[in-house]
N, C-alpha and C positions, 0 to 999 in steps of 0.2 A: 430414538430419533435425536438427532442434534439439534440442541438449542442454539441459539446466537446470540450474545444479548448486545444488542446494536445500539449504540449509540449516534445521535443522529448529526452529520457533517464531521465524519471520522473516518480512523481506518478501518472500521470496520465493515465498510463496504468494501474491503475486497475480499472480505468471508464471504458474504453474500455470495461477490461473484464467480468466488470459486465451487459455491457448490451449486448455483447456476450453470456452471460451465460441465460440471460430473452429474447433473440432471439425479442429485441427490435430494429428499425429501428432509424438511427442515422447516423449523420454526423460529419465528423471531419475536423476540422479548423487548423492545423498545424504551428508550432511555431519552431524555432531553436534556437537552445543557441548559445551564443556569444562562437568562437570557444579558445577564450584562455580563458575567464574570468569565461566561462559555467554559467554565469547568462542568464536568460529570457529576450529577446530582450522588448523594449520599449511597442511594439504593443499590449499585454497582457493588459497593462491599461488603454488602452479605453474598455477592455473587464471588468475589478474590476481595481479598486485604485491601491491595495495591487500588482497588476503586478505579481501574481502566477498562478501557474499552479495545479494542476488541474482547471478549470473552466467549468460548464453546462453552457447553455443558452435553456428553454424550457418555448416558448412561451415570455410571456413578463416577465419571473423568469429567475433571476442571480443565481445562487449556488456557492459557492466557500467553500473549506474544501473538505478534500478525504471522512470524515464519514460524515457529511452533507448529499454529494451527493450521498453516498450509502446508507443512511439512506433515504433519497428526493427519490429518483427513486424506491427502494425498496417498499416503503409505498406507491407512488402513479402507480405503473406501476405493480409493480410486483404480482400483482394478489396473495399475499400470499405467493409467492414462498421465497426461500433463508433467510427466518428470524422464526424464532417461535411466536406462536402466541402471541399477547402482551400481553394476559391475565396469561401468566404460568410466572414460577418460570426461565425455562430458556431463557424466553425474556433477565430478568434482567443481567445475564449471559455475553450472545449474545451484549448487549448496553456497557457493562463493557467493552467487549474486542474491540469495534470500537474505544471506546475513549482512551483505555491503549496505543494500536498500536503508536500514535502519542504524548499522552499526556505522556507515560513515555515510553515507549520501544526504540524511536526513540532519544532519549535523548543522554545516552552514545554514542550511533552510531554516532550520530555527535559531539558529541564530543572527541570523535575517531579521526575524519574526519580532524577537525579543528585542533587539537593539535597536531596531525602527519605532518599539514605543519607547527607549528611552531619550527622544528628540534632539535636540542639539548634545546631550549629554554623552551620548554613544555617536558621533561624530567620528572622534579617534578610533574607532571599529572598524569602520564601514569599510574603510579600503584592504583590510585582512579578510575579513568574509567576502569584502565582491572578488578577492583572489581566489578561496578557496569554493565559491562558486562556479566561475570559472574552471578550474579546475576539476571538479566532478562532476558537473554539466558535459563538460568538454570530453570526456573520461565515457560519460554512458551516450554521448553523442557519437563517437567515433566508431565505440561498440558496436552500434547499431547501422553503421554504414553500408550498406551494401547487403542490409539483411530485412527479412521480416520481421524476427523476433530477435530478442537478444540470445536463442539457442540456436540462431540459423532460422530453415525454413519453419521451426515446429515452436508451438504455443505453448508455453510450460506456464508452471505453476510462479516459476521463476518473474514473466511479463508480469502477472497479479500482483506480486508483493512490490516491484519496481515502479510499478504506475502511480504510485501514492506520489513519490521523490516526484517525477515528471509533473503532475496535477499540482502539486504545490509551487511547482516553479511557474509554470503556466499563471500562475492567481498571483504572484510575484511579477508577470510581466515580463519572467526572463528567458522562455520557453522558447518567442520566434527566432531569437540567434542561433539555436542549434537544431535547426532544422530535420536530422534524419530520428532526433528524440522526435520533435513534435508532429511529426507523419506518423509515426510508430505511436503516439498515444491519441493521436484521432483513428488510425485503426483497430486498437483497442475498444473505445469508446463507441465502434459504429457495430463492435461483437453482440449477437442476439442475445446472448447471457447476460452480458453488462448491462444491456437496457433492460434483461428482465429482474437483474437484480436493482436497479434505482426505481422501475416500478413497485415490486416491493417492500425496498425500504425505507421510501420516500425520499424528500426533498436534497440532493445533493450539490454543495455549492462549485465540487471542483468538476465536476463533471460537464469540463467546456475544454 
Protein backbone atom coordinates (compact mmCIF):
# COMPACT_ATOMS: atom_id res chain seq x y z
CA UNK A 1 0.00 0.00 0.00
CA UNK A 2 1.22 3.46 -0.57
CA UNK A 3 2.29 5.60 2.01
CA UNK A 4 2.11 9.46 1.80
CA UNK A 5 3.88 11.22 4.40
CA UNK A 6 1.90 14.51 4.23
CA UNK A 7 2.97 17.32 5.48
CA UNK A 8 0.38 19.69 6.53
CA UNK A 9 -0.36 23.20 4.33
CA UNK A 10 1.78 21.71 1.29
CA UNK A 11 2.08 20.18 -1.67
CA UNK A 12 1.37 17.42 -0.77
CA UNK A 13 -2.16 17.54 -0.97
CA UNK A 14 -2.18 16.93 -4.46
CA UNK A 15 -0.82 13.34 -3.63
CA UNK A 16 -3.74 12.89 -1.62
CA UNK A 17 -5.80 14.00 -4.53
CA UNK A 18 -4.56 12.22 -6.88
CA UNK A 19 -5.07 9.07 -5.45
CA UNK A 20 -8.38 10.29 -4.44
CA UNK A 21 -9.19 10.67 -7.84
CA UNK A 22 -7.63 6.76 -9.02
CA UNK A 23 -9.84 5.48 -5.86
CA UNK A 24 -6.53 3.97 -4.70
CA UNK A 25 -6.08 2.64 -1.12
CA UNK A 26 -3.48 4.63 0.84
CA UNK A 27 -2.25 5.75 3.95
CA UNK A 28 -1.15 8.73 5.47
CA UNK A 29 1.83 9.46 7.73
CA UNK A 30 1.19 13.03 9.04
CA UNK A 31 3.97 15.74 9.68
CA UNK A 32 3.47 19.33 11.18
CA UNK A 33 5.39 22.49 10.47
CA UNK A 34 7.32 24.20 13.03
CA UNK A 35 4.70 26.64 14.09
CA UNK A 36 6.80 29.92 13.72
CA UNK A 37 9.57 28.88 11.34
CA UNK A 38 6.59 26.69 9.13
CA UNK A 39 9.63 24.58 8.16
CA UNK A 40 9.10 20.60 8.08
CA UNK A 41 10.01 19.18 11.45
CA UNK A 42 13.25 16.98 11.50
CA UNK A 43 11.26 13.39 11.18
CA UNK A 44 10.69 13.81 7.24
CA UNK A 45 14.53 12.74 6.89
CA UNK A 46 14.60 9.54 7.94
CA UNK A 47 11.75 9.45 5.37
CA UNK A 48 14.58 11.28 2.23
CA UNK A 49 17.61 13.21 3.04
CA UNK A 50 16.38 16.35 1.37
CA UNK A 51 13.49 16.50 4.73
CA UNK A 52 10.47 17.46 1.99
CA UNK A 53 7.39 16.94 1.57
CA UNK A 54 5.59 15.57 -0.52
CA UNK A 55 7.09 11.95 0.06
CA UNK A 56 5.44 8.21 -1.19
CA UNK A 57 6.79 5.17 0.29
CA UNK A 58 5.35 2.10 -1.88
CA UNK A 59 6.64 -1.05 -1.14
CA UNK A 60 10.44 -0.92 -0.83
CA UNK A 61 10.33 2.64 -3.34
CA UNK A 62 10.97 6.01 -1.98
CA UNK A 63 9.46 8.74 -4.38
CA UNK A 64 10.00 12.35 -3.64
CA UNK A 65 9.06 15.27 -6.30
CA UNK A 66 5.20 16.22 -6.62
CA UNK A 67 5.70 15.22 -10.72
CA UNK A 68 7.77 12.10 -9.91
CA UNK A 69 5.10 10.87 -7.92
CA UNK A 70 2.19 11.78 -10.24
CA UNK A 71 4.02 10.62 -12.89
CA UNK A 72 5.11 7.01 -10.54
CA UNK A 73 1.50 6.37 -9.43
CA UNK A 74 -0.05 7.31 -12.66
CA UNK A 75 2.08 4.83 -14.81
CA UNK A 76 2.10 2.21 -12.25
CA UNK A 77 -1.43 2.29 -10.62
CA UNK A 78 -3.44 4.16 -12.74
CA UNK A 79 -4.59 1.66 -15.16
CA UNK A 80 -4.47 4.44 -18.05
CA UNK A 81 -6.53 6.77 -16.29
CA UNK A 82 -5.59 10.68 -15.90
CA UNK A 83 -2.74 10.92 -18.62
CA UNK A 84 -2.90 10.40 -22.58
CA UNK A 85 -1.62 7.75 -24.05
CA UNK A 86 2.13 7.94 -24.41
CA UNK A 87 2.18 7.23 -27.83
CA UNK A 88 0.14 10.64 -29.10
CA UNK A 89 1.27 14.12 -29.54
CA UNK A 90 -0.61 15.15 -26.40
CA UNK A 91 1.34 12.88 -24.01
CA UNK A 92 4.12 15.45 -24.79
CA UNK A 93 1.90 18.25 -23.82
CA UNK A 94 0.64 16.54 -20.61
CA UNK A 95 4.83 15.87 -19.36
CA UNK A 96 5.45 19.75 -20.44
CA UNK A 97 2.94 20.99 -17.96
CA UNK A 98 4.08 18.55 -14.76
CA UNK A 99 7.53 19.91 -15.10
CA UNK A 100 6.46 23.89 -16.02
CA UNK A 101 4.22 23.77 -12.67
CA UNK A 102 7.41 23.70 -10.60
CA UNK A 103 10.35 24.02 -12.95
CA UNK A 104 9.02 27.61 -13.93
CA UNK A 105 5.63 28.70 -12.71
CA UNK A 106 6.36 28.18 -9.05
CA UNK A 107 9.36 30.37 -9.53
CA UNK A 108 8.04 34.03 -9.32
CA UNK A 109 5.55 32.77 -6.68
CA UNK A 110 8.25 32.32 -4.42
CA UNK A 111 9.84 34.77 -5.09
CA UNK A 112 6.89 36.86 -4.31
CA UNK A 113 6.91 35.01 -1.05
CA UNK A 114 10.53 35.70 -0.26
CA UNK A 115 11.09 39.32 -1.17
CA UNK A 116 7.74 40.52 0.49
CA UNK A 117 9.53 39.50 3.96
CA UNK A 118 12.44 41.36 2.93
CA UNK A 119 10.10 44.86 3.46
CA UNK A 120 11.44 48.01 2.05
CA UNK A 121 14.76 46.14 1.49
CA UNK A 122 13.42 44.09 -1.60
CA UNK A 123 11.51 47.00 -3.00
CA UNK A 124 14.00 47.05 -6.13
CA UNK A 125 12.52 43.39 -6.92
CA UNK A 126 9.06 43.80 -6.83
CA UNK A 127 8.69 45.25 -10.33
CA UNK A 128 10.89 42.18 -12.07
CA UNK A 129 8.70 39.47 -10.22
CA UNK A 130 5.16 41.41 -10.64
CA UNK A 131 6.66 41.07 -14.62
CA UNK A 132 7.43 37.78 -14.54
CA UNK A 133 4.03 37.10 -12.69
CA UNK A 134 2.36 38.44 -15.14
CA UNK A 135 3.73 36.67 -17.45
CA UNK A 136 3.19 33.01 -16.28
CA UNK A 137 -0.17 33.89 -14.81
CA UNK A 138 -1.01 35.24 -18.18
CA UNK A 139 0.78 32.16 -19.90
CA UNK A 140 -1.55 29.27 -18.00
CA UNK A 141 -4.47 31.94 -18.23
CA UNK A 142 -4.57 31.85 -21.84
CA UNK A 143 -3.97 28.12 -21.89
CA UNK A 144 -6.89 27.52 -20.17
CA UNK A 145 -9.20 29.70 -22.50
CA UNK A 146 -11.83 28.15 -24.04
CA UNK A 147 -11.04 24.89 -22.18
CA UNK A 148 -12.01 22.71 -19.14
CA UNK A 149 -8.87 21.37 -18.38
CA UNK A 150 -5.49 22.43 -19.55
CA UNK A 151 -5.67 18.96 -21.87
CA UNK A 152 -8.89 20.05 -23.37
CA UNK A 153 -12.01 18.54 -22.35
CA UNK A 154 -10.26 15.60 -20.10
CA UNK A 155 -8.89 15.78 -16.38
CA UNK A 156 -5.34 14.73 -16.16
CA UNK A 157 -2.84 14.26 -13.80
CA UNK A 158 -1.34 17.27 -15.42
CA UNK A 159 -4.64 19.83 -13.50
CA UNK A 160 -3.27 18.11 -10.05
CA UNK A 161 0.29 19.19 -10.27
CA UNK A 162 -0.82 22.81 -11.85
CA UNK A 163 -3.26 23.63 -9.00
CA UNK A 164 -0.64 24.27 -6.46
CA UNK A 165 0.90 27.51 -8.97
CA UNK A 166 -2.86 28.57 -9.31
CA UNK A 167 -3.76 28.22 -5.23
CA UNK A 168 -0.70 30.04 -4.50
CA UNK A 169 -1.53 32.93 -6.62
CA UNK A 170 -4.98 32.89 -5.38
CA UNK A 171 -3.38 33.37 -1.37
CA UNK A 172 -1.16 36.22 -3.26
CA UNK A 173 -4.46 38.06 -4.25
CA UNK A 174 -3.32 37.72 -7.91
CA UNK A 175 -5.72 34.92 -9.18
CA UNK A 176 -9.08 37.29 -9.92
CA UNK A 177 -7.07 39.06 -13.03
CA UNK A 178 -6.94 35.98 -14.86
CA UNK A 179 -10.00 34.86 -14.79
CA UNK A 180 -10.24 31.51 -17.01
CA UNK A 181 -7.20 30.21 -14.27
CA UNK A 182 -9.51 30.92 -11.49
CA UNK A 183 -12.91 29.24 -13.01
CA UNK A 184 -10.58 26.37 -13.78
CA UNK A 185 -9.29 26.06 -10.00
CA UNK A 186 -12.75 26.51 -8.29
CA UNK A 187 -13.80 23.60 -10.61
CA UNK A 188 -11.04 21.73 -9.40
CA UNK A 189 -11.79 22.51 -5.91
CA UNK A 190 -15.63 21.61 -6.11
CA UNK A 191 -13.94 17.80 -7.60
CA UNK A 192 -15.40 15.00 -5.07
CA UNK A 193 -11.82 13.73 -4.83
CA UNK A 194 -10.45 16.99 -3.83
CA UNK A 195 -12.78 17.39 -0.92
CA UNK A 196 -12.20 13.88 -0.07
CA UNK A 197 -8.77 14.28 0.03
CA UNK A 198 -8.79 17.78 2.43
CA UNK A 199 -11.10 15.70 4.59
CA UNK A 200 -8.47 13.31 5.06
CA UNK A 201 -5.69 15.30 5.23
CA UNK A 202 -6.95 18.02 7.23
CA UNK A 203 -6.76 21.51 7.49
CA UNK A 204 -5.72 23.22 4.19
CA UNK A 205 -4.93 26.88 3.80
CA UNK A 206 -5.14 27.26 -0.03
CA UNK A 207 -7.91 25.43 -0.62
CA UNK A 208 -10.24 28.84 -1.36
Amino acid sequence: MITVHHLNDSRSERILWLLEELGLPYEIKQYQRDAKTRLAPDELKAVHPLGKSPVITDGDRTIHESAAIIDYVIRRHGNGRLQPSPDSAAYDTYVQWLHYAEGSAMLPLMLHLYVERLGEAGAPLHPRIESELANHLGYVDQALQGRQFLMGDEFTGADIQMSFAAEVAGAFGKRAAYPAMDAWIKRLHARPAYQAALERGGPYSMAK
